[in-house]
C-alpha positions as CSV (number, residue, x, y, z in Angstrom):
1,X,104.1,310.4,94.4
2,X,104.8,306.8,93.2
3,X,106.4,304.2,94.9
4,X,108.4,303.3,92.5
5,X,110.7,307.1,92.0
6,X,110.3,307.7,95.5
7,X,111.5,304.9,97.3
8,X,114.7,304.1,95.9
9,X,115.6,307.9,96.1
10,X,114.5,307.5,99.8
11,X,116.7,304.8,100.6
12,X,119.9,305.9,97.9
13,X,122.0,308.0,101.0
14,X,121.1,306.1,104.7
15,X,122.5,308.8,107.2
16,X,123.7,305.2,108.9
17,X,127.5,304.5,108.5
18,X,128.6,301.1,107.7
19,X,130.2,300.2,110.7
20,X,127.1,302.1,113.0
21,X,124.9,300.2,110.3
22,X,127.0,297.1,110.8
23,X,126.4,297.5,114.6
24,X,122.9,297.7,114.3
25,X,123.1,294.5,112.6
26,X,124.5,292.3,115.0
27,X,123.1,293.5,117.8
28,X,119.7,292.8,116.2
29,X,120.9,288.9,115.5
30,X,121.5,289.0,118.6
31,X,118.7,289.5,120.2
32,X,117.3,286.6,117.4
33,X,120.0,284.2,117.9
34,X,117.8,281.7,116.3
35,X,115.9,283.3,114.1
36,X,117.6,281.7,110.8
37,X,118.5,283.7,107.8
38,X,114.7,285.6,107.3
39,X,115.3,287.5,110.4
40,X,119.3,287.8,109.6
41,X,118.2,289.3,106.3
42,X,115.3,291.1,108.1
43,X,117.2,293.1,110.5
44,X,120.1,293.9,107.9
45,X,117.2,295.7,105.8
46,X,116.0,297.4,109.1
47,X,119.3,298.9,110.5
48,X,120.2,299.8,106.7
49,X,117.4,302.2,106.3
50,X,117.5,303.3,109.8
51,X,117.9,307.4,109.1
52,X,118.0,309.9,112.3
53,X,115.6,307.3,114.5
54,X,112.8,307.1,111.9
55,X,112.9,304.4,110.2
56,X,111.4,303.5,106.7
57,X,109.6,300.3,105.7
58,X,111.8,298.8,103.0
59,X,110.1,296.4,101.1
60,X,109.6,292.9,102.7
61,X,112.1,289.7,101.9
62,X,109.5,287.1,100.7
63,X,109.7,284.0,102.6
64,X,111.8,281.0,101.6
65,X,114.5,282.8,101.2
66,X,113.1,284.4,98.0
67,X,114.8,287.8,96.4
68,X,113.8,291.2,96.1
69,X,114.3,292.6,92.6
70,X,113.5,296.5,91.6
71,X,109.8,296.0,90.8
72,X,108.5,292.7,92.2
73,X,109.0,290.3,95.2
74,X,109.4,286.7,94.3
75,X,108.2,284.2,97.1
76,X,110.4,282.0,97.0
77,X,108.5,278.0,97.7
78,X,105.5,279.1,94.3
79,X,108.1,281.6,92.8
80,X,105.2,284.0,92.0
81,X,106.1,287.5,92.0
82,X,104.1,290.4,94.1
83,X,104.5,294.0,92.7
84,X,106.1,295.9,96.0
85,X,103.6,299.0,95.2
86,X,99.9,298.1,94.8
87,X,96.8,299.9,94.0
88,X,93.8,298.3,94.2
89,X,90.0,298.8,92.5
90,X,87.9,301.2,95.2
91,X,90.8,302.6,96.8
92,X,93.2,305.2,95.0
93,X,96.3,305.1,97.5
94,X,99.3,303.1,97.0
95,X,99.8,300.5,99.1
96,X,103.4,298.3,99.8
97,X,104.1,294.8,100.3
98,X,104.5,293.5,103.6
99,X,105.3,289.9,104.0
100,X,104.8,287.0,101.2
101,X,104.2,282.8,101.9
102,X,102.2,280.5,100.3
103,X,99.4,278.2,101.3
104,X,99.6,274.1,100.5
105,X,96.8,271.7,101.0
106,X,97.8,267.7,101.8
107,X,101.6,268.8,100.7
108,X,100.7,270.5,97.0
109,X,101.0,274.2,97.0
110,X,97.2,275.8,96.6
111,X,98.2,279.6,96.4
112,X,101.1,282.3,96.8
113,X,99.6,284.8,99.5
114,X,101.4,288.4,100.0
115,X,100.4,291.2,102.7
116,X,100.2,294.9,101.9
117,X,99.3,298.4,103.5
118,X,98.9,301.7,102.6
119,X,102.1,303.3,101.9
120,X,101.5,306.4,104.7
121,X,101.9,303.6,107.3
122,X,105.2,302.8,106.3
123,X,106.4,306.2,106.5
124,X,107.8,306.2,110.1
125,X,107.9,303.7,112.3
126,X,107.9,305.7,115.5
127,X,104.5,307.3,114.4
128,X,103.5,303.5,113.3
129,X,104.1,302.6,117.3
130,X,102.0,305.6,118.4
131,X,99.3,305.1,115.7
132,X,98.5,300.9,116.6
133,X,99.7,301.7,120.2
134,X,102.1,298.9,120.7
135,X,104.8,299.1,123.5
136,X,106.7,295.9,122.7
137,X,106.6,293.5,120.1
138,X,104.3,290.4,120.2
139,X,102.6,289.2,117.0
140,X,99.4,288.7,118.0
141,X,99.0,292.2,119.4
142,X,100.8,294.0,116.7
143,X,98.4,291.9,114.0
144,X,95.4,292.9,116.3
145,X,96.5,296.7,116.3
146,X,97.0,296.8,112.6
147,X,94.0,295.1,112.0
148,X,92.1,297.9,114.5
149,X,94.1,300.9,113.6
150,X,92.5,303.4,110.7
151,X,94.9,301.7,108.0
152,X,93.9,300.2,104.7
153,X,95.6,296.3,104.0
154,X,95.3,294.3,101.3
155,X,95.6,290.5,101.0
156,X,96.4,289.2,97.3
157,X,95.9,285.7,96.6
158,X,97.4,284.3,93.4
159,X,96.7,280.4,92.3
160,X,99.4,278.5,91.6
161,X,97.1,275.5,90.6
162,X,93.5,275.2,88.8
163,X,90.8,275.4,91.7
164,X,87.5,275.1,91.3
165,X,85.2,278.7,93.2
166,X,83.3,275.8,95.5
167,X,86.9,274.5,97.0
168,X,88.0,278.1,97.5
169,X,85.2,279.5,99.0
170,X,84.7,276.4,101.0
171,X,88.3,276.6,102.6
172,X,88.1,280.8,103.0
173,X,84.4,279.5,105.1
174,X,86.1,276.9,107.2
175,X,88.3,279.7,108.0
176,X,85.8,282.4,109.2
177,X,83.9,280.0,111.1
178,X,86.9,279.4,113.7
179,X,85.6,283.3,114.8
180,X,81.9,282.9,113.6
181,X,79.6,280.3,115.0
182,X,76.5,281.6,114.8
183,X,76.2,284.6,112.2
184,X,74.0,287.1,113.3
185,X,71.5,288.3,109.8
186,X,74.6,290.9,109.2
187,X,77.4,288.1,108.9
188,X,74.9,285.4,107.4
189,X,74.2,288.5,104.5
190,X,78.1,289.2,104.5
191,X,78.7,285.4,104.4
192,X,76.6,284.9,101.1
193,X,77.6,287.7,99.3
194,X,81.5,286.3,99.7
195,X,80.1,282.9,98.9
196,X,78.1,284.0,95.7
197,X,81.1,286.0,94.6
198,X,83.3,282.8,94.0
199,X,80.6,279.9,93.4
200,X,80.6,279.2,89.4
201,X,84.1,280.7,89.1
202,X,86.3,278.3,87.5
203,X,89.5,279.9,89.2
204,X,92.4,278.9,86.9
205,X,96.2,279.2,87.8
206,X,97.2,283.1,88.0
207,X,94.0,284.0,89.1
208,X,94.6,286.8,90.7
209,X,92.1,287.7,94.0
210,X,92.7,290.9,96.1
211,X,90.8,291.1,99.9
212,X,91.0,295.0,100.6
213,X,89.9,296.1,104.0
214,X,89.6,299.9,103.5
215,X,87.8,300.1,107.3
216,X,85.8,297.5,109.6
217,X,82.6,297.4,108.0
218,X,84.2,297.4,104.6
219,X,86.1,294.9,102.5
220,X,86.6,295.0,98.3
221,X,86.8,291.7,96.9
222,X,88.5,291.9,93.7
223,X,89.1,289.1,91.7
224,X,91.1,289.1,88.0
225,X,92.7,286.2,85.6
226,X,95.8,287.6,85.6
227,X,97.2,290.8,88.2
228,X,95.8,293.6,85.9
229,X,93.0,294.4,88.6
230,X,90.1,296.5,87.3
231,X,87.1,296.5,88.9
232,X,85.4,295.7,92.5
233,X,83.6,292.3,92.8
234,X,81.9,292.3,95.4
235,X,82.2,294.3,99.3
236,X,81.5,292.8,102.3
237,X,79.8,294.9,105.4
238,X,80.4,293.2,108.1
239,X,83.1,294.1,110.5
240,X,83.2,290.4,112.4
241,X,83.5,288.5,109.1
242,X,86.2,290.9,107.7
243,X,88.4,290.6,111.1
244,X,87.9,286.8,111.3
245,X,89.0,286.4,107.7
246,X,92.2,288.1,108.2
247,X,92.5,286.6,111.7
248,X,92.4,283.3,109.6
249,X,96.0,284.3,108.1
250,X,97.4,285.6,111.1
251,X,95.7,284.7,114.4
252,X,97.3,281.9,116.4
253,X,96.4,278.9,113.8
254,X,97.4,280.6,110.4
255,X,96.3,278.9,106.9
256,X,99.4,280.1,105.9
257,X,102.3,280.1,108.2
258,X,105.0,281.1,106.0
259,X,103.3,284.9,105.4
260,X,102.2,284.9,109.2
261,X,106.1,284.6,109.7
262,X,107.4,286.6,106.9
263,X,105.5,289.5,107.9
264,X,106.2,289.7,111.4
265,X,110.1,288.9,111.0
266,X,110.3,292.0,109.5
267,X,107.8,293.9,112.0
268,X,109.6,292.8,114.8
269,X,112.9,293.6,113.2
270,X,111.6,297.4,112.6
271,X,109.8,297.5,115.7
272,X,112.2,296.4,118.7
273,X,115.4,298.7,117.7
């Protein structure tokens, strides 16, 4: 079934009362009494959806204070919009948005950045904490379990600027080798095959480019002038350069900040209650 008929029938009749959803609320702004309007908004959507103690993953608030419309999510600092249901070339599930931010280089925004997973993760959060085996909430060790739990994600990258494959590839490199300082001839293989995929490419603005890790040893590379994906690109076959790519955006020193924090707002929000 879509996400698009299913959800908003989903979340039409919240078995949560106002004033029990109202509750919920503002004892979870409590417990984030300086968390600023994301996590205000964050915990609204949370307690909203709440239905008999399983709650469902509504669709992320972008970061920057960006809105959420029926189709797409807007992030707010590029204004590029992110469907909320994605499915990708290789992989036929539906996956939903996550968490959007943006990435700027020397104070000129480079890219709008948005985080998904497959749909049958966001199904229940009570079987999400038993499937990535998380007993309280810390971002690192919720990232870590996604990232280790049998769950497809997708990162998609849209350019909000003309960049040439060299730059891109060059700036995705400096971000593997943080995890990878000597590639064994699996990573070094790996390594060229992401580097190859992007040298030559003249990557003009709304290029669209979709990182899908489907499991460890296996990551699509999709890349597409506009967001009408068809085809894979590429795949990369190494578990260690997959993780440290994705550890890139949100291990302890993320190249984007803004969809590090967007994304685990609303985690933590869904996750602590």
């Amino acid at each position: 079934m879509s996400l698009a008929s299913a959800v908003p029938s989903a979340w039409a009749s919240p078995a949560l009362t106002r004033d029990t959803a109202g509750s919920c609320r503002r004892a979870c702004i409590r417990h984030h009494p300086l968390g600023g309007a994301q996590v205000r908004s964050a915990c609204g959507l949370a307690c909203r959806y709440t239905r008999g103690g399983a709650r469902r993953l509504p669709v992320a608030l972008a970061a920057g204070g960006s809105s959420v419309g029926d189709v797409f999510v807007t992030e707010g600092s590029t204004n590029v919009k992110f469907p909320q249901e994605l499915i990708v070339p290789g992989y036929t599930g539906s996956l939903v948005i996550l968490g959007t931010g943006y990435r700027d280089k020397f104070f000129v925004k480079v890219y709008a950045a948005a985080f998904y997973v497959d749909y049958s993760l966001g199904i229940d959060t009570a079987q999400w904490k038993e499937k990535i085996g998380i007993e309280s909430f810390d971002s690192n060790s919720v990232f870590n379990s996604i990232f280790k739990a049998p769950v497809v994600k997708s990162l998609s990258i849209i350019l909000v600027r003309d960049v040439d494959g060299k730059t891109f590839v060059n700036a995705l490199n400096d971000v593997i080798a943080r995890q990878i300082k000597n590639p064994n001839a699996e990573e070094a293989s790996s390594l060229s095959t992401f580097q190859n995929t992007f040298l030559g490419r003249n990557l003009k603005q709304g290029t669209s480019i979709y990182l899908t890790w489907l499991e460890p040893s296996r990551m699509l590379i999709s890349i597409s002038e506009n967001q009408d994906l068809s085809q894979v690109d590429a795949e990369i076959k190494s578990a260690t350069v997959n993780y440290a790519l994705y550890d890139g955006f949100f291990g302890n020193s993320p190249v984007s900040p803004s969809l590090r924090s967007s994304t685990a707002q609303l985690l933590e929000a869904l996750l602590t209650k």
